[in-house]
C-alpha positions, 0 to 999 in steps of 0.5 A: 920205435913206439913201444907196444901197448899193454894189451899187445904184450898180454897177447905176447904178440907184436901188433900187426896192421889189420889187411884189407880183406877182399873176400866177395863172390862174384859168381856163383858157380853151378856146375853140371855134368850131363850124359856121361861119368866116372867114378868119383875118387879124391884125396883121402883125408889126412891122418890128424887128431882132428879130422877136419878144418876150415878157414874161417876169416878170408885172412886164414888167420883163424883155424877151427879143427872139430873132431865128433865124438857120437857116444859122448854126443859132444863136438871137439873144437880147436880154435887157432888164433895166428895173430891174437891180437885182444880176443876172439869170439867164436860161435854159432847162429841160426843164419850167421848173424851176430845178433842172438848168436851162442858164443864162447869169448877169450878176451882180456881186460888188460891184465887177465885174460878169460874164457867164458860160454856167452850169449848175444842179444838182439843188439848184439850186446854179449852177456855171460850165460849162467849155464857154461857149456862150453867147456876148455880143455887146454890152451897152448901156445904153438909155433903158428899162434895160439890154440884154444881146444875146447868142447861142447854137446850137441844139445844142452836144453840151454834156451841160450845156445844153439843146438847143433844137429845135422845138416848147416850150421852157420859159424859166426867169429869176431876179432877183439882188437882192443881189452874190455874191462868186461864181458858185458862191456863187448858189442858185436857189431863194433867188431870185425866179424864174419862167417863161415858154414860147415856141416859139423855133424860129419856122418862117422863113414871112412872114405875109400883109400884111392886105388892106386891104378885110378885116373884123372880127366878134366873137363872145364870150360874153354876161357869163356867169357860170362854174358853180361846177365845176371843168370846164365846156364853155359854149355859145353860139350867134350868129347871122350877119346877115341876108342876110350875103354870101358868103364861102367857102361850106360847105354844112352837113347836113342843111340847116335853116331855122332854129337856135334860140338857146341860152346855156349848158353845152353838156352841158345837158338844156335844150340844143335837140337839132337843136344835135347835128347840125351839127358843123363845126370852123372855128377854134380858141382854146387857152391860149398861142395868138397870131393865125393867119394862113391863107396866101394862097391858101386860107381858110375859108369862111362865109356866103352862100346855102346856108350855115348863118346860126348860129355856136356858140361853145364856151367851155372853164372850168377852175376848179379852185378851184371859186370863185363868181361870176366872169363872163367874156365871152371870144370870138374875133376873125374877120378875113375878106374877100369876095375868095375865095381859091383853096382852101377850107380845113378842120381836122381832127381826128386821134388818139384818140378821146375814150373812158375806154377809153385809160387811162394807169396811175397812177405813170407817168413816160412811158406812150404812147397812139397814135392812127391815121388809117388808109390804109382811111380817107384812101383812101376820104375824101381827093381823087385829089390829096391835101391838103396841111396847113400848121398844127398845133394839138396838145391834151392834158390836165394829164398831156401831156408829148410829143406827135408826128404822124408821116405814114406811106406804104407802111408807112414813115414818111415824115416828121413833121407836127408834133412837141413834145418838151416839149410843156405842156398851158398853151401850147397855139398853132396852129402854122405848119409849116415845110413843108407836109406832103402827104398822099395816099390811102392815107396813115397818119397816127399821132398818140402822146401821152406822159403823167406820171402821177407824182403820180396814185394813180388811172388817168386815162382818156380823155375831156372832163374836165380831169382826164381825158385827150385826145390831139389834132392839129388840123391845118389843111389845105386843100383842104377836104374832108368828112372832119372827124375820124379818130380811133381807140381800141382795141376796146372788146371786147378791153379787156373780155378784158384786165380777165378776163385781170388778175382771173385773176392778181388773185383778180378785183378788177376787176368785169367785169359790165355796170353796171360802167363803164370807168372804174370798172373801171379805177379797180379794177385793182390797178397791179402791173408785170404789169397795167402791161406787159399794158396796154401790150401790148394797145394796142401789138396790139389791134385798134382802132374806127376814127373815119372821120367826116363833120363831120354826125357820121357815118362815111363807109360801111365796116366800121370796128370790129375794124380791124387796126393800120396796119404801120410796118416803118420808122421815122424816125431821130432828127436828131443834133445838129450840133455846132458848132466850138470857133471863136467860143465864148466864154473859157472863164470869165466875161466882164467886162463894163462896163454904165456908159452906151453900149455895152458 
């Protein structure tokens, strides 16, 4: 037997073969319930020193536990490395790129082994950071590998490091599979790496216990197979038992005896139309979400007399290979209870309407589309007490990179709903906020989304298409009430004036005739800067065609086209990071650890 080699018996670990990893995603799942739903419950978490845990590599052969610690403003992290092999780097980047990255290192030269805060440049070159703020606590050896606990604050005015706010933050690891003689000695990109997202931040709320007398129901698609297409939206419509009690009534209109059964694309000619109109948002499943927990006093209702017997479920495909014959049968899970709750809960939609008439220019590093619920709208549609939302679910497409919802009042904004910096479009959860948000009658409540379009030689506008683009809050509120959507998209007219004023500067090359489409004129527009800065200008001004929409689909009464943009004469200032005191922070260079058997 060849004898192990001398940076396999400083780890104290034999030298296992590396596994192939076949870790893809070949389609990406969206899944919508619509008309009816339950209570949403889960598993409580289990009681642990850390609350939470993630995978990072397809393998699992690296484990992060974080726990938050708010008063310290400061992150706890164990790191379990099952096969240490030379060393790991671990960290955080802006979009999960290895390149630019702030990353903690244990890594040996052969003999010793270190621990140090380090940095990556463009080339992916790690050099050590001369302000280490990362700080080890302790390294042991246990039966499953060896853990690494270390911590860091959320901020450190560290030009170098990253800072950790709420929201996603992309994980970035790399596998050391051979000793460096240095640090500096260490480039990303000859190294196994991957990445992972998480929100570190979790809002500091218990999860209600499950009730013991809780049920479950499934609700899945039948073994369909996925059309050959790269975007699909799959409908499938279950029926509740008969004489299914009473669980939270929601009355859907206009009311029917029956709903005729269909398995199929939802976009089909053979889908019954009486499907169209009963539309009422009850639970949403997107890429990256965990279990939902509604709070106590308040969950959503189905079932009983009065109430529709028939749930669609509505299946999202992205297959963008276009492969043949794959079957799914994903679905949901519904927790729900017969011991009513206080409130009603609803969800609502808010931001832009899907429409090709929000376009974002080809070649784009941040372009800014806003969506509005307006103060004419909540005045009308929300209760003499107001609402009071306490989840958040955010959706882009391919191109989303921020997205934030911001409450306005008396022309104020008065403080965010929910905000993601560095929001991905494949890690999409419903998120619990760290307050409830308010909100009254008379509120704005305005949704902007930032987009990349470097890669795209075409403008991308709104729509279904995982292609296209979409700008969403679900938010999750209660008490419930009829306004299911409020949504908004600049004046289709106003639009058509921008395309006649660019022809006059473009010896007219957008067709502004009417078989022209929008999306055909916009695939048109030659993108110069002065195209670009008069889109930007029209959306920033123009009037806009409000969506203040009942869940039937239709508006409450109003004028709603030709609205004046909501005036925000005052904006909220961005948090400045608070720097924690050199005290406590590591030596200046790498610790050496030992990692035999024990604690280290």
């Amino acid at each position: 037997m060849q004898a192990p080699s001398r940076w396999c018996r400083w780890a104290g670990l034999p030298c296992p073969s590396v596994r192939e990893a076949a870790f893809m995603y070949s389609t990406a799942v969206a899944v919508f319930l619509v008309i009816l739903v339950a209570a949403l419950q889960g598993s409580a978490p289990p009681e642990s020193p850390f609350l939470y845990h993630i995978p990072l590599d397809p393998e699992e052969s690296l484990e992060l536990s974080w726990n938050v610690s708010y008063p310290q403003e400061a992150i706890f992290f164990q790191l379990l490395v099952k096969q240490l092999k030379a060393g790991v780097l671990f960290g955080m980047s802006d979009r999960g790129e290895l390149e630019n990255a702030d990353l903690v290192v244990l890594w040996t030269d052969g003999d010793t082994a270190y621990f140090a805060d380090a940095w990556s440049d463009q080339k992916g070159q790690i050099h050590l950071d001369p302000q280490q703020d990362y700080q080890l606590l302790q390294v042991e050896r246990t039966p499953e590998g060896l853990a690494l606990l270390f911590k860091r604050p959320f901020g450190t005015c560290d030009p170098k490091d990253y800072l950790i706010e709420d929201g996603t933050v992309h994980l970035v690891y790399g596998i050391l599979e051979e000793p460096f003689r240095s640090l500096e000695a260490i480039n990303s990109s000859g190294l196994r790496t991957g990445l992972q997202r998480v929100q570190l931040l979790k809002p500091n709320i218990t999860f209600p216990a499950t009730p013991s007398d809780t049920y479950t129901m499934d609700i899945h698609a039948p073994d369909i197979q996925i059309p050959n297409q790269v975007t699909t939206y799959w409908c499938y419509i279950h029926e509740l038992p008969e004489g299914f009690p009473r669980h939270h009534i929601v009355k859907c209109a206009p009311e029917m005896d029956n709903v005729p059964h269909f398995n199929g694309p939802c976009d089909s000619k053979m889908k019954p139309d009486r499907l169209n109109y009963c539309r009422h948002v009850l639970a949403a499943w997107a890429l990256g979400a965990k279990a939902f927990y509604y709070p106590e006093e308040a969950g959503i209702a189905f079932g009983g007399p009065g109430s529709s017997r028939y749930v669609r479920l509505e299946v999202h495909y992205h297959n963008p290979l276009v492969i043949e014959g794959r079957r799914d049968s994903s679905g949901i899970r519904l927790y729900y209870t017969d011991k009513l709750r206080r409130f009603n809960a609803g969800i609502m939609e808010l931001g832009l309407v899907y429409t090709p008439v929000m376009a974002i220019p080809p070649r784009e590093t941040a372009f800014v589309l806003t969506g509005y619920c307006t103060d004419k709208c909540t005045q009308l549609a929300l209760p003499p007490s107001g609402i009071h939302i306490f989840a958040s679910q955010l959706h882009t497409h391919l191109t989303g990179r921020k997205v934030v919802t911001v409450l306005a009042r008396d022309g104020r904004e008065w403080e965010i709903v929910n905000q993601d910096n560095h929001y991905s479009p494949h890690f999409q959860e419903i998120r619990m906020l760290k307050k409830m948000v308010s909100v009254h009658r008379g509120d704005v409540l305005i949704t902007s989304c930032t987009y990349n379009t470097e890669d795209r030689e075409l403008a991308t506008v709104g729509g279904f298409g995982i292609l296209e683009e979409m700008c969403v809050n679900y938010v999750h509120y209660y008490p419930q009430t009829q306004l299911e959507l409020c949504k908004s998209a600049v004046n289709a007219g106003f639009l058509q004036k921008y395309f006649h004023l660019i022809n006059r500067f473009n010896n007219e090359e957008v067709c502004t005739c009417p078989q022209a489409s929008v999306s055909q004129q916009f695939a048109s527009v030659p993108w110069n800067s002065f195209n670009r800065e008069v889109l930007k200008a029209l959306y920033a001004f123009a009037p806009i065609s409000m969506h203040c929409n009942k869940s039937s689909a239709v508006r409450f009464p109003g004028e709603w086209n030709l609205q004046p943009l909501p005036k925000v004469i005052s904006t909220l200032e961005e948090p400045t990071p608070h720097c924690p005191t050199s005290q406590g922070r590591s030596p200046a260079g790498p610790t050496i650890i030992s990692i035999g058997g024990g604690k280290g």
